[in-house]
C-alpha positions, 0 to 999 in steps of 0.5 A, spaced: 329 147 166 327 147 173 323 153 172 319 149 166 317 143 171 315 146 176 310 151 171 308 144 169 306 142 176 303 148 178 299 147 171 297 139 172 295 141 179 291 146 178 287 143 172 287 136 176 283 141 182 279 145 178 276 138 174 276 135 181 279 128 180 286 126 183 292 124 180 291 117 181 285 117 178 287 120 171 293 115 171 289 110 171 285 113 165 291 115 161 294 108 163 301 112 166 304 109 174 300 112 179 307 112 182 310 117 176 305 122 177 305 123 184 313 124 183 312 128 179 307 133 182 312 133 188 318 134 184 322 128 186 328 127 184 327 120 180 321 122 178 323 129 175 323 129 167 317 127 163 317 125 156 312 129 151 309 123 150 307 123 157 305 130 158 301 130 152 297 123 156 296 127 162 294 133 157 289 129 154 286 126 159 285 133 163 281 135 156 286 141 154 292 141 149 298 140 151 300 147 150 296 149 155 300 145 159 306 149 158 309 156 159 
């Protein structure tokens, strides 16, 4: 499961970079904590799961499916 988070990550960063704007930024759009995200992205322990639903969001506002997102 490890391995999956972290191409999810290594995904939302690399997608996050590439449409220049920062994770905060796209919380803001998707209407998800600013504070789940950068767990997220750095792999926090309390932050360490996402829900479908969530991914889905940050898919969306990255405009890509949610496969693209996935391995």
């Amino acid at each position: 499961m490890k391995k999956l988070h972290d191409h999810i990550r290594g995904q939302l960063k690399a997608r996050l970079k590439a449409k220049g704007i920062s994770a905060e930024k796209l919380a803001y759009e998707v209407g998800i904590s600013k504070g789940f995200i950068y767990g997220y992205l750095k792999g926090d322990e309390k932050h360490r799961n996402i829900s479908v639903t969530v991914l889905n969001k940050l898919a969306e506002g990255l405009d890509v499916s949610l496969k693209d997102l996935l391995p």
